[in-house]
LUMTOR-170877 format. One record per residue: residue in three letters; z, x, y of N, C-alpha, C in turn. Coordinates in steps of 0.1 Angstrom, whole numbers, plus 5000, padded with zeros to 4 digits. Example, Ala and Ser with C-alpha at 12.3 -4.5 7.8 and 13.67 -1.06 7.14 Angstrom:
<recs>
ALA507851324943507851234955507851324967 SER507151284978507151374989507951295000 
</recs>
This chain:
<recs>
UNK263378391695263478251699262678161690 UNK263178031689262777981678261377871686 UNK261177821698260377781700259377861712 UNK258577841711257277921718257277861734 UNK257877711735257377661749259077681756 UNK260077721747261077711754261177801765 UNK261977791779262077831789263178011790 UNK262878101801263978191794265278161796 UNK265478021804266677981806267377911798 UNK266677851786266877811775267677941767 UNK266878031767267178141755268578211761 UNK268578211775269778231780270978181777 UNK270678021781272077951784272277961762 UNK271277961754271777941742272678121733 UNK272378211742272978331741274078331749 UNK274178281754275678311766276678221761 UNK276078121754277178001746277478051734 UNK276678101727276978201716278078341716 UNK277878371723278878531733279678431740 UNK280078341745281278251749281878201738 UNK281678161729282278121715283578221708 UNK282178271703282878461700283878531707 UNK283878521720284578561729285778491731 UNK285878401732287078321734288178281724 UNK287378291707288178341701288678461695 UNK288078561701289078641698289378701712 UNK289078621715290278651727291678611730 UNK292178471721293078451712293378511704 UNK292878541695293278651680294278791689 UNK293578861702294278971707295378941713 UNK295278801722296478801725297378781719 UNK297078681711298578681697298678811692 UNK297578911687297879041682299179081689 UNK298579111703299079221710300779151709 UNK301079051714302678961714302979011701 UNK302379001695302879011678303479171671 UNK302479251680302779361675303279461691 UNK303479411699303879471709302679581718 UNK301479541717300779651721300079601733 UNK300579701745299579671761297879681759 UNK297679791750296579811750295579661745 UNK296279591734295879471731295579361744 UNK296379341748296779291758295679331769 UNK295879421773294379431785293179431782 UNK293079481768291579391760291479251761 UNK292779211762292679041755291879011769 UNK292479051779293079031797291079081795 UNK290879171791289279161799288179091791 UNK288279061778288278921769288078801780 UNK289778761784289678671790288278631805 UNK288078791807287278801819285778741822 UNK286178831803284678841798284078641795 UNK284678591790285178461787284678381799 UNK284978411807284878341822283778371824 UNK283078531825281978531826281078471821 UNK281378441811280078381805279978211806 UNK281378161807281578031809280278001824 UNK280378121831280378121852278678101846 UNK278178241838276878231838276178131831 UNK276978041820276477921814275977811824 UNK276977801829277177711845275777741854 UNK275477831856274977901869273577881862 UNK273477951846272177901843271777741843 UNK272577621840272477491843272177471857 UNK272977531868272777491880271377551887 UNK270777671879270077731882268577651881 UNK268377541870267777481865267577361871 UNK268477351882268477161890267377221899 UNK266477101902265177121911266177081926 UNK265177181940265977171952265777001957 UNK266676971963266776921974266776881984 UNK266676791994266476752009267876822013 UNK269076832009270176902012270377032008 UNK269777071999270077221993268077251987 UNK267777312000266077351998266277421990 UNK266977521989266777621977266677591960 UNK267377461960268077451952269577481950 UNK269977511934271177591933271477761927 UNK270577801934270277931928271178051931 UNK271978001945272678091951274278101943 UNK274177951934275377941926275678071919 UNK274378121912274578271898275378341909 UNK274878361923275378501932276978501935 UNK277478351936278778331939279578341926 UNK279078351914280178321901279978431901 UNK279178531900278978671896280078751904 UNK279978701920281478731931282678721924 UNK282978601925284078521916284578611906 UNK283778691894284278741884284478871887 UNK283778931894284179051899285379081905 UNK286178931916287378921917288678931911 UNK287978851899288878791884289378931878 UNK288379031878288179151874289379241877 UNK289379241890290479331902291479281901 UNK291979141899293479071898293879131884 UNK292979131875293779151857293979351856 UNK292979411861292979581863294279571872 UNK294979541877296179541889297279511882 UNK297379401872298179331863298479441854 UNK297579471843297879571833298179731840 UNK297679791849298179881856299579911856 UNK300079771866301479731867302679751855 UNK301579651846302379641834302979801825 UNK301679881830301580001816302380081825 UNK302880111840303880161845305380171841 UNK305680021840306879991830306980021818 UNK305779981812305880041795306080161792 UNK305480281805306180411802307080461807 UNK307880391820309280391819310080381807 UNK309780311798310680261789309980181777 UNK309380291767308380241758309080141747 UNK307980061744308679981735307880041723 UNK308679951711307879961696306779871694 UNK305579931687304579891686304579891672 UNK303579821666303479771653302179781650 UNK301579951648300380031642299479931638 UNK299779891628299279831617298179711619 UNK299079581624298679521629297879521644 UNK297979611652297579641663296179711658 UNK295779771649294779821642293879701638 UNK294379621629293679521625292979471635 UNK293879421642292979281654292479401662 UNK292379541666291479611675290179571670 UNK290079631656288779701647287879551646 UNK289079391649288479261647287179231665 UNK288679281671288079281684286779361687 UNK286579491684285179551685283579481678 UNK283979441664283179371656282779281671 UNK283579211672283379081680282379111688 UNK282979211695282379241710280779341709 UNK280979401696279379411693278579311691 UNK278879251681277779091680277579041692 UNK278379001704278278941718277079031723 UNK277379161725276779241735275379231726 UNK275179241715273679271709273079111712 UNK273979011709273378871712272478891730 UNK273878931740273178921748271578991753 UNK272079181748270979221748269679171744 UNK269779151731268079071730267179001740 UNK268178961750267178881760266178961771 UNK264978921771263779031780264478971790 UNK265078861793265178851811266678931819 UNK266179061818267179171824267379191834 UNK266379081840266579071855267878991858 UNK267978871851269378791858270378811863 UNK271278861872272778911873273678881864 UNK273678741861274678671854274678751842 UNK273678701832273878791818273978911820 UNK273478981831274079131830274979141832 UNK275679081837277179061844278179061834 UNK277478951820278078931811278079031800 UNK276679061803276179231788277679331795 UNK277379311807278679431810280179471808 UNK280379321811281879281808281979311788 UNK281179331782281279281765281179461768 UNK280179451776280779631775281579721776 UNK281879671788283879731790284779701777 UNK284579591773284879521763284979611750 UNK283879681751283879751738284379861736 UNK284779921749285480091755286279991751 UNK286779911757288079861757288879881742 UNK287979761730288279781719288879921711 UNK287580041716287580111707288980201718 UNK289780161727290880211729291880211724 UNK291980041726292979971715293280091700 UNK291680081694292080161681292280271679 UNK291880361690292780491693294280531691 UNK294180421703296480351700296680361691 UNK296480301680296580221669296880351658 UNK295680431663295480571651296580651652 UNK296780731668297680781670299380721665 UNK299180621674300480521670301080541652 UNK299880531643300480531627300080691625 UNK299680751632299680901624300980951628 UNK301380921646302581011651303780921653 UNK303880771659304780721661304480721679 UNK303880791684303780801701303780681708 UNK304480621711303880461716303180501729 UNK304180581740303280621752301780651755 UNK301180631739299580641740299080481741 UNK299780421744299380271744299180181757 UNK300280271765300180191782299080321784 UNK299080401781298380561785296680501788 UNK296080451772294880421768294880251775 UNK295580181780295480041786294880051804 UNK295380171809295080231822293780261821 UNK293380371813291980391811291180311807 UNK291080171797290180051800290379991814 UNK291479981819291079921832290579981840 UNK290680141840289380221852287580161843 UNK288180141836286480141831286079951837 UNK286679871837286979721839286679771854 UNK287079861862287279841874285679871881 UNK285379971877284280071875282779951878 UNK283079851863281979771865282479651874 UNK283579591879283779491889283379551900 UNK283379661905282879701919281979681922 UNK280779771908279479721912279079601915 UNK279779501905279579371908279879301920 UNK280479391924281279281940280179331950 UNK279979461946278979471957277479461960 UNK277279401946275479341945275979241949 UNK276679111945276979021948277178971960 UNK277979061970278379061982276979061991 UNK276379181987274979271997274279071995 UNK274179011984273178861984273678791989 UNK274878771993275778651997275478662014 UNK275478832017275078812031273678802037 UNK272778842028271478752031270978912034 UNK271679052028270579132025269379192017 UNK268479292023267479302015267779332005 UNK266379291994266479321977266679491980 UNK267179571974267079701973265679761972 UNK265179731962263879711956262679731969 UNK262879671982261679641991262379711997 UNK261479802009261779912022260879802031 UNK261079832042260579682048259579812061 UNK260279922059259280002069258080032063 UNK258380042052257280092042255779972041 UNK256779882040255979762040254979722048 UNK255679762059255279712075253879792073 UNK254079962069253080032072251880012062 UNK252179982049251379942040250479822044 UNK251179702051250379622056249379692064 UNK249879712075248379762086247879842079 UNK247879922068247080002065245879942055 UNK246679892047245479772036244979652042 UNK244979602052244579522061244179542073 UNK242679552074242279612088242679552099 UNK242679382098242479302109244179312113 UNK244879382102246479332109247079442119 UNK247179412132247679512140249079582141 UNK249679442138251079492140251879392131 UNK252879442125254179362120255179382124 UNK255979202127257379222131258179112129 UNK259479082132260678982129259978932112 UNK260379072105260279082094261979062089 UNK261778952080263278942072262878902060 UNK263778972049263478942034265078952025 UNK265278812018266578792013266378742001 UNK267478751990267078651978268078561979 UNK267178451970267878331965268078381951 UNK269278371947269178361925268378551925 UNK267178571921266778651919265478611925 UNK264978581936263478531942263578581956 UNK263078691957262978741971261878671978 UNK262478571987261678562002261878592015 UNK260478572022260078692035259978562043 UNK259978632056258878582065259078702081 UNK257778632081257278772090256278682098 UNK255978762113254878812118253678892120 UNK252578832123251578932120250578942133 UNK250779012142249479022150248279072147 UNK247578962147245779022142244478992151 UNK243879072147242579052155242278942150 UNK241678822156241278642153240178702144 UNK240278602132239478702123238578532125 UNK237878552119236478462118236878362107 UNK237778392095237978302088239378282083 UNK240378222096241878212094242278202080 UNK242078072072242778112056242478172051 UNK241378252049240778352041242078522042 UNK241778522055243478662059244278622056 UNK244678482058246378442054246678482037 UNK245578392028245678422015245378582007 UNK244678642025244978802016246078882020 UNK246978852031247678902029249278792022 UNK249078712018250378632009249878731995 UNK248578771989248078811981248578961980 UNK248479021992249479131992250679151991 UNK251179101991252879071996253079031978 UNK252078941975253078931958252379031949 UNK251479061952250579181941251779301944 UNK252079411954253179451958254279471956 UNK254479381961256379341959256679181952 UNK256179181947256079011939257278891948 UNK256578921958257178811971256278701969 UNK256878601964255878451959255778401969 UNK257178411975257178251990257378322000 UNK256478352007256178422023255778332034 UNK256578332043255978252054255578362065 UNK254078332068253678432077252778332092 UNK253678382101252978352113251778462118 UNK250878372123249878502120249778452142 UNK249578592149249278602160248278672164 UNK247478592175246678712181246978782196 UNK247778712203248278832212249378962208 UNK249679022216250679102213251579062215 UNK252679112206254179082206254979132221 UNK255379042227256179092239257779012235 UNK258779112240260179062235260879212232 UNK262079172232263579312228262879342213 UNK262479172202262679232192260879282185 UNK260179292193258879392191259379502191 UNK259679562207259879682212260579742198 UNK261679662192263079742183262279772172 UNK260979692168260679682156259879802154 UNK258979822169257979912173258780052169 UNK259580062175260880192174260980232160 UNK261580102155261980132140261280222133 UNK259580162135258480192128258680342132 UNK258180402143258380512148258680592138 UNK260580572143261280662136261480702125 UNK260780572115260980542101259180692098 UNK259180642107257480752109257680892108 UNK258480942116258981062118259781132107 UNK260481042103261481062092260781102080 UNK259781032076258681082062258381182062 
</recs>
């Protein structure tokens, strides 16, 4: 990166415009290939090109939106935007693998002629491409984002993809086989499909306001009382992300300690040393928990006990 104070959101959105550029044109270049020389395989490159394309348009966006400070109407901010385009493309994903499927059914009903040559060319243009993108993206340390991974991924299919195309291409001018062209267009889209899944389903698990994978919340519970003498019990523990920022909040019954903020900031202190939970809201109590949702929590704990 060329400046020292720039943000990693900076280095993002200027890598994801860069791999959007690249991407979009040749993602033109295949589709005209593929019309030009008759090849499916082209064609569902172009088709996950175009994916790819969107992807990175969604995460350009998402990094800008990601960047607006919250609001009296949206506390969060717009963080939750990256989670929804990241959905979105994973969608986008499943419509075009269904399309070319479709398509390469018919083409081996009744193969058409393909034009080697040309279909060679714009593969070997298309891979170049999709290297530069993927190594652009890679450089970035922030590997945490979804979005650019979203996007590293897509340029990755992308590249299976390419290097099928030229498969076609080889076989196509060694033997004349065209059937290896809807054949190899199938197999980029399991690979297309492969990474939309995962994506629908990180995406989905955030949208519903599940836990980061990352945090076990029984574990937690127990860690607390154990590194904190005064803390007796934890419960109506919930922990979700915004964007990539896991926050909690919880209960804590404790023995009344002698010096209330002094516990509060050791255990907010725990919680981000830990599990790098920045924004915790902790009710701190000193009676005991009475309610359905102690008892369930008490249980949990239990069983979660038993089970180790």
């Amino acid at each position: 990166m060329s400046h020292q104070h720039d943000s990693p959101s900076d280095g993002n959105a200027r890598r994801l415009l860069i791999a959007f550029t690249i991407t979009a044109l040749f993602m033109v270049a295949e589709v005209l290939g593929g019309l030009l020389s008759g090849s499916l395989a082209l064609l569902a490159d172009a088709g996950h090109m175009l994916t790819d394309a969107a992807a990175l348009l969604v995460a350009l966006l998402a990094v800008h939106f990601a960047s607006r400070p919250p609001s009296n109407r949206h506390t969060f901010g717009w963080l939750r935007l990256t989670t929804l385009a990241a959905f979105v493309n994973a969608i986008a994903l499943v419509m075009i693998t269904i399309f070319i499927v479709w398509e390469a059914v018919l083409r081996f009903r009744n193969p058409q002629p393909i034009a080697g040559g040309l279909m060679m060319t714009v593969a070997v243009a298309g891979l170049l491409a999709n290297v530069v993108s993927f190594w652009i993206l890679h450089r970035g340390s922030e590997e945490k984002n979804l979005n650019v991974r979203a996007a590293a991924l897509h340029v990755m299919g992308d590249l299976l993809g390419s290097v099928g195309a030229i498969v076609a291409a080889l076989v196509i001018l060694a033997t004349g086989w065209t059937p290896i062209d809807p054949i190899l267009s199938v197999l980029v889209s399991c690979l297309v499909l492969r990474s939309a899944w995962r994506l629908m389903r990180e995406s989905v698990h955030e949208l519903l306001e599940g836990a980061p994978g990352a945090i076990d919340i029984a574990l937690l519970t127990r860690a607390l009382t154990r590194e904190i003498p005064e803390v007796r019990n934890v419960h109506h523990v919930h922990v979700w992300l915004v964007g990539e920022k896991p926050l909690m909040t919880l209960h804590v019954q404790v023995i009344p300690p002698h010096d209330h903020d002094a516990l509060l900031e050791r255990i907010h202190h725990f919680l981000a040393h830990n599990y790098q939970i920045a924004h915790a809201t902790v009710q701190m109590e000193y009676q005991s928990c009475c309610g359905a949702d102690c008892e369930l929590k008490h249980d949990a704990a239990e069983h979660a006990h038993h089970h180790h």
